[in-house]
N, C-alpha and C positions, 0 to 999 in steps of 0.2 A: 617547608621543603620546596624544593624546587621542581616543577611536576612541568612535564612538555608533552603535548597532545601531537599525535599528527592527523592532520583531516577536521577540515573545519564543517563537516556534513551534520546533521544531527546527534549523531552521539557521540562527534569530539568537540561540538560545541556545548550539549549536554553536560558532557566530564569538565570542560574548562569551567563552564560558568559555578557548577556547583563544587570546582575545587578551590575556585576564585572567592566565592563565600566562606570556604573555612579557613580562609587567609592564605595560602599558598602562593607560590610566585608560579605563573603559569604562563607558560608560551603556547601557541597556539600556531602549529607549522600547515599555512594550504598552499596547494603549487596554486590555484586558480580564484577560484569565487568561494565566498560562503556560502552554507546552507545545502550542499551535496548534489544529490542526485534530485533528492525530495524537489527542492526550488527550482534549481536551476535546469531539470531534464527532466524529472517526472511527474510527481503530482500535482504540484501545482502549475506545470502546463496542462496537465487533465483536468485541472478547476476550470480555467481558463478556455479550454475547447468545448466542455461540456456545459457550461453556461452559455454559450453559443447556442449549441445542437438543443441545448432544452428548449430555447426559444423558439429557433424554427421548429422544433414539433409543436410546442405551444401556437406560435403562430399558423400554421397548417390545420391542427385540432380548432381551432378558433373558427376559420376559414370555411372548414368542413359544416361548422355546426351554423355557419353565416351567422357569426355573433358581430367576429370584423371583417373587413373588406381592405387587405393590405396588398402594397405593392413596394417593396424593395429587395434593394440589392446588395446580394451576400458578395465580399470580397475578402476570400483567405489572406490574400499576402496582406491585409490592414489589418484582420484580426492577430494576425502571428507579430505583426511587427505590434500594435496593443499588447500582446500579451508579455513580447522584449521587455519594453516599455517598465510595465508592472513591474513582475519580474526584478529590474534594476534597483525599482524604487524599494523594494523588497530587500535585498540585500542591502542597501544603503543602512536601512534601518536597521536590520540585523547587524550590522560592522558596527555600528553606534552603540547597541545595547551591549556588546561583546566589551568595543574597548572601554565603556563607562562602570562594567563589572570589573574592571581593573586587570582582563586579560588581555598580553600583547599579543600583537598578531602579526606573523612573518608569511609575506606571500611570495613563497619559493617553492622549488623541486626539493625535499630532501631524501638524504641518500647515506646510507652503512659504506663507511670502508675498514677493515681489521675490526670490524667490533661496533666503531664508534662513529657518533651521526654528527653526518655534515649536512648544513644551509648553507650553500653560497659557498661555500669552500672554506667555513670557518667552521669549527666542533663547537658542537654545542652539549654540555653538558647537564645532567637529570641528576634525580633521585628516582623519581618512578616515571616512566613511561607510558603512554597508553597511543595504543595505535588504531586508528579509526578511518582507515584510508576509501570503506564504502567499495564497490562493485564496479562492472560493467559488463554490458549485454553480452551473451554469451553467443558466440558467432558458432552455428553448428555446420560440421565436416560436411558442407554442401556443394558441390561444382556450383560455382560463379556465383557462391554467395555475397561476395564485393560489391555485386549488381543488385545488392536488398539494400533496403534503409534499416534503421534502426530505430528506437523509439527519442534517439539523441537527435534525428536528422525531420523533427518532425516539423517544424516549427522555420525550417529552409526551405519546402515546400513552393513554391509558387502560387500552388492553386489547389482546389481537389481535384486527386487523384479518379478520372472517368471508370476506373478498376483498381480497385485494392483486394492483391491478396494476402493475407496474413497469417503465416507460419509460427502455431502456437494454441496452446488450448487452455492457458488459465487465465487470471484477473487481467493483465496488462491486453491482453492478443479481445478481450469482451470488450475491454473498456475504447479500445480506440475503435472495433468494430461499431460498437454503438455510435461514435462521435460522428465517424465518415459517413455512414451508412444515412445519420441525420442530416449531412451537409451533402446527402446526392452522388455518395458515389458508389457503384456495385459490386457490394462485397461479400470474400469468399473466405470462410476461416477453415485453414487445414492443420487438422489437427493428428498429430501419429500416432495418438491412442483417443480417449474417451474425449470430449470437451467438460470442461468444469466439472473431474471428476470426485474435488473432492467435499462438492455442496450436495445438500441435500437432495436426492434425484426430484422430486416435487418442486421443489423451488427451482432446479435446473428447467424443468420441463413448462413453468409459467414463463422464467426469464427469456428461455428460447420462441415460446408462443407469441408471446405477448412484447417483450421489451427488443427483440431482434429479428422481430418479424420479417424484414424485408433481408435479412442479412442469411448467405448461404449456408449452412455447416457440414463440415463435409469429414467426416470420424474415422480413423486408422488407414491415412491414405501418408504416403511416404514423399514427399518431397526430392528429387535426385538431381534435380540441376535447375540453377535460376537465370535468366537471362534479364538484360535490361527491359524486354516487352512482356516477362512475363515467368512462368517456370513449368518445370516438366514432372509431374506426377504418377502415382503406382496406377491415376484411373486417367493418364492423358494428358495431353498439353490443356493449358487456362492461360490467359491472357490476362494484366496486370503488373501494376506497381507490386513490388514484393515487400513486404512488413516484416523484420523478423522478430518476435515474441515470444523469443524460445529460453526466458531466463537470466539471470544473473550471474556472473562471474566475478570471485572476493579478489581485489585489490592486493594479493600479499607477497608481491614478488617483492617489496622493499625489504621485508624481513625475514624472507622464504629461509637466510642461512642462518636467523637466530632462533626462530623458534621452530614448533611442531606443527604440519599442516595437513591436511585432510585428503582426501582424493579429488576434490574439486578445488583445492587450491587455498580451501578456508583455513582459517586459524583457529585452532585447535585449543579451548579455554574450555575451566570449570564451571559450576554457577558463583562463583565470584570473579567471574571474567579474567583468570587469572591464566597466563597462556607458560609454554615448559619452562621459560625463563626466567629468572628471581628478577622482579621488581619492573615485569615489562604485562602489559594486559592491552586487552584487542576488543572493541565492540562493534556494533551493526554490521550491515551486508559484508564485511570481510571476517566475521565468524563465518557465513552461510547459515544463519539462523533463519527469524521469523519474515524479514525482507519489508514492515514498516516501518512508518520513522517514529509512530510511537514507543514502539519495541527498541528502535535504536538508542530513542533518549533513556528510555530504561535502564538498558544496557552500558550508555555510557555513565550516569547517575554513577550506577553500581560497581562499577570500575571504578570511578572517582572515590566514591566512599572505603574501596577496599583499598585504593592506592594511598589515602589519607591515613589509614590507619582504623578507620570503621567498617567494619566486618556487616557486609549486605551478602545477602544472595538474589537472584532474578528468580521472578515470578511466573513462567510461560500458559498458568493455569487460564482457563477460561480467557483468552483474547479475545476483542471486538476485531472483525474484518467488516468490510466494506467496501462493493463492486459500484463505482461512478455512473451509472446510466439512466437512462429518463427519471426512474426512482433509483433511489439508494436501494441496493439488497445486500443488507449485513447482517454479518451470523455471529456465531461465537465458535471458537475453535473445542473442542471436546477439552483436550486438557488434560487432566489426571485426575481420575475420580474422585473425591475425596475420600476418605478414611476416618473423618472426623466422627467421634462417640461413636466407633466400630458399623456405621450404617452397613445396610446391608438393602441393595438397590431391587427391589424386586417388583414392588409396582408401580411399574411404571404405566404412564398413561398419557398418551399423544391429545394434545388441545389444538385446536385449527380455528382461526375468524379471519373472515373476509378484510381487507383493509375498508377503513370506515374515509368518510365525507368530510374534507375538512382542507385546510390552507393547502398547494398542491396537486391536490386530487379532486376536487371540488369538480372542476369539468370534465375529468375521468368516469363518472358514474354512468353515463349514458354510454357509454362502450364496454364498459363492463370490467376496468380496467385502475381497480385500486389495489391492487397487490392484494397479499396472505399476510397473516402471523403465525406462525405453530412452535409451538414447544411439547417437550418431555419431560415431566417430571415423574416421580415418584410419591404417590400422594401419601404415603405411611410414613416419610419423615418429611413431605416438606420439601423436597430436596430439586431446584432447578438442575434439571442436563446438561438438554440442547434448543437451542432458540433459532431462531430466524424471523428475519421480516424483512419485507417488499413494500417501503412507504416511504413520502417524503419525509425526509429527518431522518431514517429507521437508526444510522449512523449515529444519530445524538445518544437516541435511547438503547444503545445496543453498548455503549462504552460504560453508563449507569449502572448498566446490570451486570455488566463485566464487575463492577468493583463489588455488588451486592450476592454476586454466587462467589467471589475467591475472599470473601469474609464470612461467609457460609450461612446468609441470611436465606429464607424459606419464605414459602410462598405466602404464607399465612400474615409473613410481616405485610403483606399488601394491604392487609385489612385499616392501616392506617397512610394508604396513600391515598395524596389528592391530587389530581391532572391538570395541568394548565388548558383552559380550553380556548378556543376549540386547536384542537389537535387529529392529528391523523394518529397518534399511537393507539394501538391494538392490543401492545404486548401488556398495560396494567388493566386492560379486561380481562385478558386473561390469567392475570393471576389473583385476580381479585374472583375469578370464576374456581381458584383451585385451592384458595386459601379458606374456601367454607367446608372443604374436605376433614 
């Protein structure tokens, strides 16, 4: 069949490549760069800045404890244009692996007229479609919010920012506070309701103690107008660069008149990613789903398989997340409880251990500063919850467990785990502490 992707981000390069494996003839339509938001504007410019900022707290922590005696010089605009740099090389590689799977790649605008999709002003012709056009920040109703950056604009910078304020209270509006905040510049997170309201308040209340210590927060204050020196608030004028970090917005005004779309503009699909249109399907940040890019490749995967003619459905049970900052703090999303052999959740019981001594954190113990683990289980079946941890890696080991709670392994399988050492994980003490229940 003849299958055409639009969006070469994570999950229309996920759909192309695994449609390209079951032989299909597959196009691959991006107006710009491969690799989406992920590559080219988000995380992996977050790798890139936070690699930076871990160092200079590393070197400072060093400093403090007179282990070294350093002296250099940090310069943003070399780091950003490094990180360009990367970055290119990145895609490069990506476009190589893409056209060696045997999928073409057309770098254009396309675009619906009467129905049917034009490249270039030629039609171009399907079997199945799948549309993967990805997101962009979501600019909220603010007088002179023109005068904000966006998390697109980060990396034009010049230098840091003497003041950043940034408008927003989840993972992106944390992640870049930590960065700046490490590179020296004074920052204020305003947020219109709770900050990080949907992490475990314990883990919220270390990440705020301990990983953003110097960084302001400032909770259910209104934003009303931003000016280039700064913006005007429900508790007063502040002074600053303005951030906004206020979300995502799905890409689907290309297909807004073919299919069904949501109140935020998302596209409107089943769990076979399958959207109101016969033989047209939609994955990542322009559903408005889960908003990573392992989610997205998911998603596109599953689109591909159902566009093939293989009936998948998505998985949203137990996801790994994970916030960038000095350590990783990643959790697991709750999910949908299971139901498997009629459990029935009743004891439950909270485990807690300090983060241990190991690659990391090693020079962290004299401050007192190795993160947590806690979890929830149920010790009458066995049955993991909710997880979290605060450690370097936590991220590795958080996606592992991801795949061993939505195959409905129990704690007791721990009794045959072995830990690579030395490691900072926490999480197989403790369930090697739950598996003798």
């Amino acid at each position: 069949m003849k299958m055409v992707i639009i969006g070469g981000g994570p999950a229309g390069r996920a759909a192309a490549l695994e449609l390209a494996r079951l032989e299909n003839e597959v196009i691959l339509i991006e107006k710009s760069d491969l690799g989406g938001t992920c590559l080219n504007k988000g995380c992996m410019v977050v790798c890139g800045l936070n690699d930076v900022a871990r160092f200079l707290n590393d070197a400072t922590n060093f400093q403090n404890q007179e282990v070294l005696k350093l002296n250099y010089k940090f310069s943003y605009k070399n780091m950003a244009h490094g990180i360009k740099t990367t970055l290119s090389k990145i895609r490069h590689i990506t476009e190589k692996e893409t056209l060696e799977a045997g999928v073409k790649i057309i770098y254009a605008p396309a675009y619906f007229q009467k129905g049917l999709l034009y490249v270039e002003g030629e039609p171009i012709e399907y079997d199945k479609l799948i549309i993967a056009t990805g997101g962009r920040p979501f600019i909220p109703p603010i007088e002179g919010a023109k005068n904000a950056i966006t998390y697109q604009d980060i990396l034009n910078l010049e230098e840091v920012p003497e003041k950043l304020l940034i408008v927003g209270s989840g993972i992106i509006a944390t992640e870049f506070a930590s960065i700046f905040s490490s590179m020296g510049s004074e920052v204020h997170i305003l947020c219109r309701n709770n900050f990080l309201s949907n992490l475990d308040q314990e883990v919220k209340e270390y990440v705020v103690k301990n990983l953003l210590k110097d960084i302001k927060i400032h909770e259910k204050v209104d934003t009303t107008k931003i000016t280039r020196s700064g913006a005007l608030t429900s508790r007063g004028q502040m002074e600053g660069l303005v951030l906004l970090a206020t979300g995502i917005v799905p890409n689907s005004q290309l297909v807004s008149d073919l299919v069904i779309t949501g109140k935020r503009g998302e596209i409107v699909v089943n769990e076979r990613m399958e959207t109101s249109a016969p033989g047209i399907y939609a994955a990542g940040d322009v559903i408005g789903g889960m908003g990573t890019t392992p989610v997205a490749r998911m998603e596109g995967i599953v689109a591909a398989h159902n566009a093939a003619g293989i009936e998948k459905k998505a998985n949203y049970e137990h996801l790994p997340y994970a916030i960038s900052l000095d350590y990783d703090v990643a959790f697991l999303s709750s999910g949908k409880k299971s139901s498997l052999d009629g459990e029935n959740y009743s004891q439950m019981i909270e485990g807690k251990i300090p983060g241990s001594a190991g690659p990391g954190s090693f020079w962290r113990v004299l401050s007192s500063n190795t993160g947590f683990t806690k979890t929830m289980v149920d010790i009458e079946t066995g049955s993991i919850q909710e997880l979290s941890s605060i450690a370097p890696g936590a991220r590795y080991n958080m996606a592992y467990l991801s795949l061993l709670m939505r195959i409905h392994r129990k704690t007791y399988d721990f009794d045959h785990f072995v830990e690579t050492h030395p490691s900072t994980d926490s999480i197989y003490k403790l369930m090697r502490f739950f598996a003798k229940y």
